[in-house]
C-alpha positions as CSV (number, residue, x, y, z in Angstrom):
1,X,170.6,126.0,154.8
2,X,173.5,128.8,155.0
3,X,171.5,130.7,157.8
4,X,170.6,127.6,159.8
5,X,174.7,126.7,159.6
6,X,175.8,129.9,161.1
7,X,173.6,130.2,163.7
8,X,174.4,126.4,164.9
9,X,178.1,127.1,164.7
10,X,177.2,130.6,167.1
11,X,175.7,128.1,169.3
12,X,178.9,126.5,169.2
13,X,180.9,128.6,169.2
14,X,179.2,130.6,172.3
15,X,179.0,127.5,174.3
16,X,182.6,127.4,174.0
17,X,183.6,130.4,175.4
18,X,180.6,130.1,178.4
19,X,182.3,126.9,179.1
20,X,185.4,127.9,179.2
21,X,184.6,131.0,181.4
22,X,182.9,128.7,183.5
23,X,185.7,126.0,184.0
24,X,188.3,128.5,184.4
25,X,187.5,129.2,187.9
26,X,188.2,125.0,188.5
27,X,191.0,125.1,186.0
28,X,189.5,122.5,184.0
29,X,189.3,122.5,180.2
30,X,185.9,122.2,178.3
31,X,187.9,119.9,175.6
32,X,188.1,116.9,178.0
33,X,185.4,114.6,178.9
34,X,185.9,114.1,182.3
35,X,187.3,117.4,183.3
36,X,183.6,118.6,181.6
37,X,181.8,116.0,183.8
38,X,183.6,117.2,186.8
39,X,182.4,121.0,186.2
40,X,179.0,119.9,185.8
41,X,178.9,117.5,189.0
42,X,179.9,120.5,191.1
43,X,177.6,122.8,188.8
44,X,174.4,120.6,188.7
45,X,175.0,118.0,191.3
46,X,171.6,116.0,191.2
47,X,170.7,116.8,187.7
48,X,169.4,113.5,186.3
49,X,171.5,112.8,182.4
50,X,171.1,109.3,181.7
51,X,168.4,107.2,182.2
52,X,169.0,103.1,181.2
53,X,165.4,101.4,180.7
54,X,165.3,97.3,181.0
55,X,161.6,96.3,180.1
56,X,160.1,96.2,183.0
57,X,163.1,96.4,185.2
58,X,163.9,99.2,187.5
59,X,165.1,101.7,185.6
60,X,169.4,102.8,186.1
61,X,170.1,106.6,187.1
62,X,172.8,108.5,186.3
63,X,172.8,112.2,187.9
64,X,176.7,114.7,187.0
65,X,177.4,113.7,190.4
66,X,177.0,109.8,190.3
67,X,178.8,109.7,187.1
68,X,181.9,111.9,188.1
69,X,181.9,109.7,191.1
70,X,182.0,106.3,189.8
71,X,184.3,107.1,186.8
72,X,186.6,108.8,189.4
73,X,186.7,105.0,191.0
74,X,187.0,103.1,188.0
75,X,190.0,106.1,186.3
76,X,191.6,105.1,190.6
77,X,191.1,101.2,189.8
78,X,192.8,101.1,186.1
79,X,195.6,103.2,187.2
80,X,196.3,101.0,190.4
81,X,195.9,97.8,188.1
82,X,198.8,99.0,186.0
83,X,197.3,101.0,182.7
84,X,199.2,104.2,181.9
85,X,197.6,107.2,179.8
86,X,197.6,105.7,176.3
87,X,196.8,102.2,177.5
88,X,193.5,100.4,176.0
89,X,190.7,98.5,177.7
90,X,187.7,96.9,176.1
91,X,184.2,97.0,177.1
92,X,181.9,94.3,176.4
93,X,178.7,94.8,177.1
94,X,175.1,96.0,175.9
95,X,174.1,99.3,176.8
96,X,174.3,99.9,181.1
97,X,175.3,102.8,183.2
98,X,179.0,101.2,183.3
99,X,179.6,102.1,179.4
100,X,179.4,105.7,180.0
101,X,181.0,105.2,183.2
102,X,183.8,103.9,181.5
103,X,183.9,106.3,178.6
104,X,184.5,109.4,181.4
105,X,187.1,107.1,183.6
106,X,189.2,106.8,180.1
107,X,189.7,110.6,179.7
108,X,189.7,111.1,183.5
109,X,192.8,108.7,183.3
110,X,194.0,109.2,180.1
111,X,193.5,105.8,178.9
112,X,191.9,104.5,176.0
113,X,188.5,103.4,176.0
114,X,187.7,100.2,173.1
115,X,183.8,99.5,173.0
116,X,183.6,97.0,171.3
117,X,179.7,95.1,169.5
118,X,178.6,92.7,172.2
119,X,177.0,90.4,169.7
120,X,181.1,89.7,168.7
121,X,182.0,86.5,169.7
122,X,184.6,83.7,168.4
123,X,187.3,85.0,165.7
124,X,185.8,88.4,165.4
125,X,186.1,89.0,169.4
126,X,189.5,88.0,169.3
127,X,190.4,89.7,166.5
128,X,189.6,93.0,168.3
129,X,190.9,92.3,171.2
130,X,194.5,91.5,170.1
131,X,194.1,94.3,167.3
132,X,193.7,96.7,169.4
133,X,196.0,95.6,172.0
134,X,193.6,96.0,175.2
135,X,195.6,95.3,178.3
136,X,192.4,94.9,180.6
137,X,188.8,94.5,179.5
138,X,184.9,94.9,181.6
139,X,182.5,92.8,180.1
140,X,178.9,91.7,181.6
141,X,178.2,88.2,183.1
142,X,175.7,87.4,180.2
143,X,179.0,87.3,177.7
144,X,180.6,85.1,179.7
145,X,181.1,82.0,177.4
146,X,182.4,84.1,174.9
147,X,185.1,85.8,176.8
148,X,186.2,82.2,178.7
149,X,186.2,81.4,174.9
150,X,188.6,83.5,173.4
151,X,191.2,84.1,176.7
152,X,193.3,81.6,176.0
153,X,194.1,83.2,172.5
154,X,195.0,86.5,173.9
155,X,197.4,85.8,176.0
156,X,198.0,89.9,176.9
157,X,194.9,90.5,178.3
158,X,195.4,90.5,182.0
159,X,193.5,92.6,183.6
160,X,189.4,91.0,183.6
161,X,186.4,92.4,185.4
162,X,183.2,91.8,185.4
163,X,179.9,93.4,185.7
164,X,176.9,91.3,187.6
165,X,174.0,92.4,185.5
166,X,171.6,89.5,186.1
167,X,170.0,90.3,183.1
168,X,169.7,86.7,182.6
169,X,170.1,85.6,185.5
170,X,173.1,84.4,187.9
171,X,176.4,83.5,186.3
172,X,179.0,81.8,187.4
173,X,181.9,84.5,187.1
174,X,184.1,83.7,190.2
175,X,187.3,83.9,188.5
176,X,186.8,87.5,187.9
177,X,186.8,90.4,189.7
178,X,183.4,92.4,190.1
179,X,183.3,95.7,188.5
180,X,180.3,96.6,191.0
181,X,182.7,97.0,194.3
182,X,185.1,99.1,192.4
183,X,182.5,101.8,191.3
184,X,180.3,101.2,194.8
185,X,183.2,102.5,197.3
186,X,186.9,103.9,197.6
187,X,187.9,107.7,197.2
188,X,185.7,109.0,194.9
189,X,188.0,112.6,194.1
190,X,189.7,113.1,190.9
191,X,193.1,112.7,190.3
192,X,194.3,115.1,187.1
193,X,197.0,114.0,185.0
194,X,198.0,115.8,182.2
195,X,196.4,115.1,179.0
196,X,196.8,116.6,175.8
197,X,193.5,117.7,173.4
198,X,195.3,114.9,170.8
199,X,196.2,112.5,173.1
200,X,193.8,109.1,172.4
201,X,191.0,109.1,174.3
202,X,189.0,106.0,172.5
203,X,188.8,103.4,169.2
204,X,186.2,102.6,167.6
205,X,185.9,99.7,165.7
206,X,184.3,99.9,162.0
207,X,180.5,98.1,161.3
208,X,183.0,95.6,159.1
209,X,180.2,95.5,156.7
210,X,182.3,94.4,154.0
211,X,184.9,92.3,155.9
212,X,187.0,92.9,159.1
213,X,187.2,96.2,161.1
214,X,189.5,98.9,161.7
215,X,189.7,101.1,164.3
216,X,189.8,104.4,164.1
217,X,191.9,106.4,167.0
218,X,189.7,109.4,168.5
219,X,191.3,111.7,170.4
220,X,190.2,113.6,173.3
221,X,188.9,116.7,171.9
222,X,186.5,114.7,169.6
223,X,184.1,114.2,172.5
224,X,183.6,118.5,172.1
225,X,183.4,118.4,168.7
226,X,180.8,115.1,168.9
227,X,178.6,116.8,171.3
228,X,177.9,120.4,169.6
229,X,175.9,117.7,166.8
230,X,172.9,118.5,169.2
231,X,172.7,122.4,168.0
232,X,173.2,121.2,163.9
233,X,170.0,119.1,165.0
234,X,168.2,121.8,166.7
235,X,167.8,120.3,170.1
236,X,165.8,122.6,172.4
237,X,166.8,122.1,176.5
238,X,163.1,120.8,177.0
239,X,163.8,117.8,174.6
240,X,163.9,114.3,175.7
241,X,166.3,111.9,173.9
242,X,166.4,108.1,173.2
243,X,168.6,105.8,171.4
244,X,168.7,102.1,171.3
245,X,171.6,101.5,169.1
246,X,174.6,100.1,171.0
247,X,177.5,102.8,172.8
248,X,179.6,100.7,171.1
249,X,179.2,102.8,168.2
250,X,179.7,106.6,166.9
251,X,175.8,107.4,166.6
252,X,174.5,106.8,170.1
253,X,177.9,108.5,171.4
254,X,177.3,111.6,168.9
255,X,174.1,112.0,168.3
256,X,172.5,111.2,171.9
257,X,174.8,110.4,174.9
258,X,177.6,113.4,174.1
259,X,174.8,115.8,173.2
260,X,172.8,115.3,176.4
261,X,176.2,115.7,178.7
262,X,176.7,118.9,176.7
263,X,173.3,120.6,176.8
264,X,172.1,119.1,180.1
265,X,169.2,117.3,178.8
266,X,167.9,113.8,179.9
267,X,168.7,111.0,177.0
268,X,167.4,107.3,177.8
269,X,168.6,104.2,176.5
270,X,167.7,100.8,175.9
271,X,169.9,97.8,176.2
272,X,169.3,97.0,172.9
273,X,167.0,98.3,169.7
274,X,163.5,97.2,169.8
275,X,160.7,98.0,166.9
276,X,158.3,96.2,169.6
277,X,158.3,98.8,172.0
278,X,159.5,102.0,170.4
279,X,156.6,103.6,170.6
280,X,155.6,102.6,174.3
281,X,159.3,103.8,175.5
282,X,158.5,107.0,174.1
283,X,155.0,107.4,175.6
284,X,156.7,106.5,179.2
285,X,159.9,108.8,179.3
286,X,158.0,111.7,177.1
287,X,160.6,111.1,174.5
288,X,160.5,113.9,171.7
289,X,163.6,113.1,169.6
290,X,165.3,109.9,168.4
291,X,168.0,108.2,166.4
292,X,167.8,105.8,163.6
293,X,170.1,104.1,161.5
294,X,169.5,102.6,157.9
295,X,167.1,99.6,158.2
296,X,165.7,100.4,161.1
297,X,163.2,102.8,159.8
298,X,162.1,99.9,157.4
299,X,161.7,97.5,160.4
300,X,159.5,100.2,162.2
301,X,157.6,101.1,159.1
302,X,157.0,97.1,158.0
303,X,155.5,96.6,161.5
304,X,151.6,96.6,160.7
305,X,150.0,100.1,161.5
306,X,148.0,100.7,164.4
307,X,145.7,103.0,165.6
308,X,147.3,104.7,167.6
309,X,151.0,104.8,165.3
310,X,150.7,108.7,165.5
311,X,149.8,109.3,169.4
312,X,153.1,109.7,170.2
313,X,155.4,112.9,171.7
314,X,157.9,112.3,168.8
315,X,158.6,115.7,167.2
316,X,162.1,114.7,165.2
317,X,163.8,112.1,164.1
318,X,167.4,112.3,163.7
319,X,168.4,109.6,160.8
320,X,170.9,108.6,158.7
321,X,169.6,106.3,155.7
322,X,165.5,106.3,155.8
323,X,164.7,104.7,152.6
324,X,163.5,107.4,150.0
325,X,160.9,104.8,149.3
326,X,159.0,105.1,152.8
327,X,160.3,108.8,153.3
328,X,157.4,110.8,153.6
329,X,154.7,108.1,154.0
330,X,156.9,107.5,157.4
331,X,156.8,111.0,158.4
332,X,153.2,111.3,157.9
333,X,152.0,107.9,159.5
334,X,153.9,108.3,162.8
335,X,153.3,112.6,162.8
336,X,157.1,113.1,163.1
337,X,159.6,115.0,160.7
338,X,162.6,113.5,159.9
339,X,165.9,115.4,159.7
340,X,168.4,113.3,157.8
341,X,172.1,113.6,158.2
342,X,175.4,112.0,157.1
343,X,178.5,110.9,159.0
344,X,181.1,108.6,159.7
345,X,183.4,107.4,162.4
346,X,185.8,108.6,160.4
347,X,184.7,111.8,159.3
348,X,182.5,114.3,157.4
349,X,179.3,115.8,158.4
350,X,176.5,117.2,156.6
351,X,172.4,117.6,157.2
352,X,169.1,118.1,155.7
353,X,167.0,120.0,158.3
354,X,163.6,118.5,158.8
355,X,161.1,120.4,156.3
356,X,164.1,121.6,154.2
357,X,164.7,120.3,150.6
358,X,164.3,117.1,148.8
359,X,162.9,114.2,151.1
360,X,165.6,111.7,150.9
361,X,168.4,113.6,151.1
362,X,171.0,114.2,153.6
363,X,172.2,117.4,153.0
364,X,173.5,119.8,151.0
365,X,177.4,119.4,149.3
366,X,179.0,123.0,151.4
367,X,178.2,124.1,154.9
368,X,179.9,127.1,153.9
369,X,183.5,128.0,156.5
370,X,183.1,124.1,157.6
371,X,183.1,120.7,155.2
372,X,182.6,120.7,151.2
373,X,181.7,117.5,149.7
374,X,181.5,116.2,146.1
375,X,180.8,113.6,143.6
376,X,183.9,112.0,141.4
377,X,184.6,109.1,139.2
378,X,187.0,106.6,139.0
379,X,189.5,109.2,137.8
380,X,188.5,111.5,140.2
381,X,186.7,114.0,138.3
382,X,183.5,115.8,139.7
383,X,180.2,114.1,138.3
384,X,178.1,116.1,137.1
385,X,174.0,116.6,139.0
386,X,172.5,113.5,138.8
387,X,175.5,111.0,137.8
388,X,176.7,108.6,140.2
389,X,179.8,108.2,142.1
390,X,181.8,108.5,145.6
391,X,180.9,110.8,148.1
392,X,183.9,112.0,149.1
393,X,184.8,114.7,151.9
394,X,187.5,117.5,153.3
395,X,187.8,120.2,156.2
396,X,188.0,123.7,154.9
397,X,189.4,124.2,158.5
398,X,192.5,122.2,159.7
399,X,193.2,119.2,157.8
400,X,191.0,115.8,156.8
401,X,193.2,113.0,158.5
402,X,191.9,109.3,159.6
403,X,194.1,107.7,162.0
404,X,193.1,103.8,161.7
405,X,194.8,102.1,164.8
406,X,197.6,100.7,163.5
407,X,197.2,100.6,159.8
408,X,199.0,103.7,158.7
409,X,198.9,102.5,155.2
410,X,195.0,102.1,155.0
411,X,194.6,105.5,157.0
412,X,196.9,107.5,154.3
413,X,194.3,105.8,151.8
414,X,191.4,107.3,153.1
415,X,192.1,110.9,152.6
416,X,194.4,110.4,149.7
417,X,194.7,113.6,147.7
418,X,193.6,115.6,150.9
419,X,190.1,114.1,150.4
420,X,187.9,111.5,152.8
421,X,186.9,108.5,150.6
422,X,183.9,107.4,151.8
423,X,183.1,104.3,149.9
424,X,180.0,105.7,149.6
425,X,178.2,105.9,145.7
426,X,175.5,108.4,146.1
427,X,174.8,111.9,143.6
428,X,174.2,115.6,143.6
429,X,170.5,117.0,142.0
430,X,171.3,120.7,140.3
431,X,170.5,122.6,143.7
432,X,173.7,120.8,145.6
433,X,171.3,118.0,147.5
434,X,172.8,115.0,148.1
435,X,171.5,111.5,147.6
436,X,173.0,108.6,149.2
437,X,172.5,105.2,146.9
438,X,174.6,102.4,147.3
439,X,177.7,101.0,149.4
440,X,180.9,101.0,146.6
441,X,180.6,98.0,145.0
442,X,177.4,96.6,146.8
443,X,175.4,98.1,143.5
444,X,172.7,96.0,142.2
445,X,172.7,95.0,138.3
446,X,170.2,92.9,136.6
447,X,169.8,92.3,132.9
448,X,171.0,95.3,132.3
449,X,169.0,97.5,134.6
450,X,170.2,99.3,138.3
451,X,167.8,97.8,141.0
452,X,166.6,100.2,143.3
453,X,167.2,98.1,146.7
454,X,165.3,100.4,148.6
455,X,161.7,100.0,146.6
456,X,162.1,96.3,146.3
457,X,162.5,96.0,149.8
458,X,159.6,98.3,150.3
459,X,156.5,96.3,148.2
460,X,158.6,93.0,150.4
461,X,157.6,95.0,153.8
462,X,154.1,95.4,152.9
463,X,154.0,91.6,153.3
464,X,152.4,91.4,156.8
465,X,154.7,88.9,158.3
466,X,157.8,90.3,157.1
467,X,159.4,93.2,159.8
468,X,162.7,93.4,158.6
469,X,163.9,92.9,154.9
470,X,167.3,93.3,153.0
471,X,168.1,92.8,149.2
472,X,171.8,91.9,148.1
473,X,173.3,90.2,145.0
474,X,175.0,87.6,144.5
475,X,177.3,86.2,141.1
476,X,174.9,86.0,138.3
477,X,174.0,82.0,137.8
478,X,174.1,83.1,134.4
479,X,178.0,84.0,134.5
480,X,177.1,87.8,133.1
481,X,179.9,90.2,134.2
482,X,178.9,92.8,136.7
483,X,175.0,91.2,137.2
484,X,173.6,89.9,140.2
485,X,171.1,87.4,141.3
486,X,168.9,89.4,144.1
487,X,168.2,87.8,147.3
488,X,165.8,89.0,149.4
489,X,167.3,88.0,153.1
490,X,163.8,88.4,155.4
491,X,162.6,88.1,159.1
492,X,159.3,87.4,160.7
493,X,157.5,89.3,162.8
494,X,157.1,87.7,166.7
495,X,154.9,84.9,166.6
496,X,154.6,85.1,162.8
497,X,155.6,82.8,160.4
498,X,157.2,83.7,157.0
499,X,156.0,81.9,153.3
500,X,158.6,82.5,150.6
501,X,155.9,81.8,148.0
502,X,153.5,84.1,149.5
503,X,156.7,86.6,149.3
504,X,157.3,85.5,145.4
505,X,153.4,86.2,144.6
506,X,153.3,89.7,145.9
507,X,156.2,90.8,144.0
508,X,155.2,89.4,141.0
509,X,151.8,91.3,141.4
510,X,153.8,94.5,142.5
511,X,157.3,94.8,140.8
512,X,158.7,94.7,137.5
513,X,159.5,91.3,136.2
514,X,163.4,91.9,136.4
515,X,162.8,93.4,139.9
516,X,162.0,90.3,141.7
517,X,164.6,88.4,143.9
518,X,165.7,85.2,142.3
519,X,165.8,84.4,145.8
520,X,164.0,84.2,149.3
521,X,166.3,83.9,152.3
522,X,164.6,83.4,156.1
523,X,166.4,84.0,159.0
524,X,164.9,84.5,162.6
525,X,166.6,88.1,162.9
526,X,169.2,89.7,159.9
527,X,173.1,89.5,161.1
528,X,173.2,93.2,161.6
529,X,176.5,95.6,162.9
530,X,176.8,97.8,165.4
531,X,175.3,100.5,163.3
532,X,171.8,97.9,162.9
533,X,173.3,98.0,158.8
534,X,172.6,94.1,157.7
535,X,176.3,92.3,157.6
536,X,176.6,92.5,153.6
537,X,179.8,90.8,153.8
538,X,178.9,87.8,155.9
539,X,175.4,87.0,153.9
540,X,177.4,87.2,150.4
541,X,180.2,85.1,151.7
542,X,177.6,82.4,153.8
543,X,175.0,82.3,150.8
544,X,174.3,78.8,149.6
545,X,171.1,78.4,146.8
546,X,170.8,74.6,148.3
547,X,170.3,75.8,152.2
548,X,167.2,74.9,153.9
549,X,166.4,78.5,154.4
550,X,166.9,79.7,151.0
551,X,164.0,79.7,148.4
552,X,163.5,79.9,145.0
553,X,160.3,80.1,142.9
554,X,161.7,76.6,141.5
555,X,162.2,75.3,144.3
556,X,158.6,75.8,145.7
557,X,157.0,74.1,142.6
């Protein structure tokens, strides 16, 4: 682990200083995002970076010269329309050329980009609109509704365009200016304002898994620090990347879109994730390495095999939170390895390379010169290997600060003591593995006895018309302090059809008796965050035993 360390950070550190000998002669700094863009457009004109796939669709190209040109425009446009450096707009939309677009004109201009989920709508869009204080905001014609929706409520918000997709066809957007004719002509030079390495250069709103969002300030030499991820993964320059999680949030920025600008190697994207046609999107664009996040290696794996589940060009999978339960059965079923890693918006970073240690984990405790983490209690003492408790985090190089935009109160409460608390209940075996286990306070008690979530939702896959599957509790019916009820929140398959008692039967063949869910909940598709993590929050809060959707095994007799 200590060897593979060092010679990533000499990657690093080495494409540092080339870059910086390289950028000198321009008088750009390798820090900045869109100074970086800038040296590569002149560099490798008509290399091709980004490639955005729409089913079927003509597929969306974007070369170092087409990008530095039309974030040039759009840095131009939101400097004439009035934003100063340090000034926030929002982007609302799925995954299109225009995010990353937008990400470059933001530290071209030295304004501050806000991605924010595109399935928000209602209070939650205008929560984060008027949290963050965006003065302007791009958002796709498909979201229109929801932005004529919440406009009148944030009053600020002045400057609107929009971008004509036609994913779903034509929309009326005539009160808003088109995005397209901004990026399509004008002077497409760079203007270069001065910028500090702190300066903001983007927010990025929490999953809000267990209730609203914060968002936490990046500044601009986090996209440097985000993009050397691809040598701790052991990207080679003939790799092919995909990711269909959302820009919106810190994974597809850090472990695909910043790496690929960095390294010079082609990354695709979806619009959106789909377990459907993973596989085929991999086949078409030769894709050898991908992302995952939590659940999604659950949905993939509870999709029934086929024959050909291990013809693919996969080599790695980059994930954050496979399910020890399907670990290895994953890796050998789709002929992948999986290197699993662990990281927040906020902070702290370690790994598990692929064929190294315990399957399950994410990494060891020390990447020695870099991060330590540890285990503590409620009191804040170490655990000892094997005991429970949070994972929390600290630099051993510069300090461990969180700025949370706005909320200096909450961000001094994330590294109190000079340590990052994650929030995060996981433990340590004897060698210095770590295990991730539950969200704090989202553990699962029953009778007496911890319920592994992630083998319970397991034998629940292995139903054939279940694809994605999620246990939570909920107050004991029986009043018992610190138990839960389990619910086992499902969704079919396309074209399929779910039976809760078909669901009950199986796991009263295949689990312990205090292992099965009190509870069957159907839903057409899980609330998920950005992150693809299943809202926790919003299921707890919106449970009701008496809905139509929820089943119990009295309530089937």
């Amino acid at each position: 682990m200590e060897i593979a360390y060092w010679r990533s950070l000499a990657k690093v550190a080495g494409m540092m200083v080339g870059a910086q000998l390289a950028m000198r002669r321009w008088h750009l700094s390798p820090i900045l995002l869109g100074e970086f863009v800038e040296l590569q457009a002149r560099r490798f004109p008509e290399k091709k970076i980004f490639i955005f796939e729409n089913e079927g669709k003509p597929d969306e190209i974007l070369t170092y010269s087409e990008l530095n040109r039309r974030s040039n425009r759009l840095a131009r446009e939101l400097k004439r329309r009035g934003l100063r450096p340090g000034d926030r707009f929002a982007l609302l939309m799925r995954n299109h050329p225009e995010v990353i677009v937008s990400f470059v004109a933001a530290s071209r201009a030295g304004t501050v980009a806000v991605p924010i989920d595109p399935r928000s709508k209602g209070d939650i869009l205008e929560y984060t609109l008027s949290d963050s204080a965006a003065r302007a905001l791009i958002f796709a014609d498909y979201l229109v509704d929801e932005v004529r929706s919440v406009l009148p409520r944030v009053p600020e918000l002045k400057q609107i365009l929009v971008l004509n997709s036609r994913d779903e066809g034509e929309k009326d957007t005539h009160e808003f200016d088109p995005v397209d004719e901004v990026l399509s002509s004008g002077p497409d030079d760079a203007e270069h304002p001065k910028i500090g390495d702190m300066d903001p250069f983007e927010i990025i709103y929490t999953s809000g898994t267990t209730g609203k969002p914060k968002g936490v300030v990046q500044p601009n030499n986090s996209f440097f620090f985000r993009s050397g991820l691809g040598h701790f993964f052991g990207y080679r320059r003939d790799e092919v990347l995909y990711n269909g999680l959302s820009l919106t949030h810190g994974n597809a920025q850090a472990v695909t879109a910043f790496p690929a600008l960095r390294m010079g190697i082609p990354a695709v994207f979806s619009r959106r994730f789909t377990k459907r046609r993973l596989w085929d999107i991999t086949r078409k664009y030769g894709v050898t390495s991908f992302s995952l996040l939590g659940g999604m290696a659950a949905g993939i794996y509870n999709v029934p095999p086929r024959p050909d589940d291990s013809d693919n060009p996969v080599r790695l999978v980059v994930s954050a939170g496979t399910p020890r339960a399907i670990f290895e059965d994953f890796e050998r079923r789709f002929n992948v390895k999986i290197l699993e890693w662990y990281g927040a918006v906020e902070g702290g970073f370690t790994y598990r390379p692929s064929g190294r240690g315990p399957a399950g984990s994410f990494g060891k405790a020390r990447i020695p010169g870099l991060i330590e983490f540890k285990i503590v209690d409620a009191e804040d003492q170490e655990c000892a290997p094997g005991v429970m408790g949070e994972l929390v985090s600290r630099m051993k190089v510069g300090s461990t600060k969180v700025e949370y935009h706005g909320k200096a109160e909450a961000s001094d409460k994330k590294t109190r003591g000079g340590w990052l608390r994650s929030g995060d209940i996981g433990h340590q075996d004897k060698n210095g593995w770590l295990f991730f286990d539950h969200r704090k306070g989202g553990e699962l008690r029953r009778h007496g006895d911890f319920i592994p979530a992630d083998f319970v939702e397991k034998v629940i896959g292995e139903v054939s018309e279940v694809t994605e599957v999620y246990l939570y509790g909920v107050p004991a019916a029986s009043g018992a302090p610190g138990e839960s009820d389990l619910v086992a929140a499902v969704a079919p398959g396309e074209g399929m059809t779910i039976e809760p008692k078909k669901i009950f039967e199986h796991c009263q063949k295949s689990l312990p008796a205090n292992f099965v869910p009190s509870y069957v909940q159907v839903h057409p598709e899980i609330p998920k965050t950005p992150s693809e993590r299943p809202k926790d929050h919003q299921l707890k809060t919106t449970f009701d035993p008496k809905a139509e959707n929820v089943y119990s095994r009295e309530k089937l007799k």
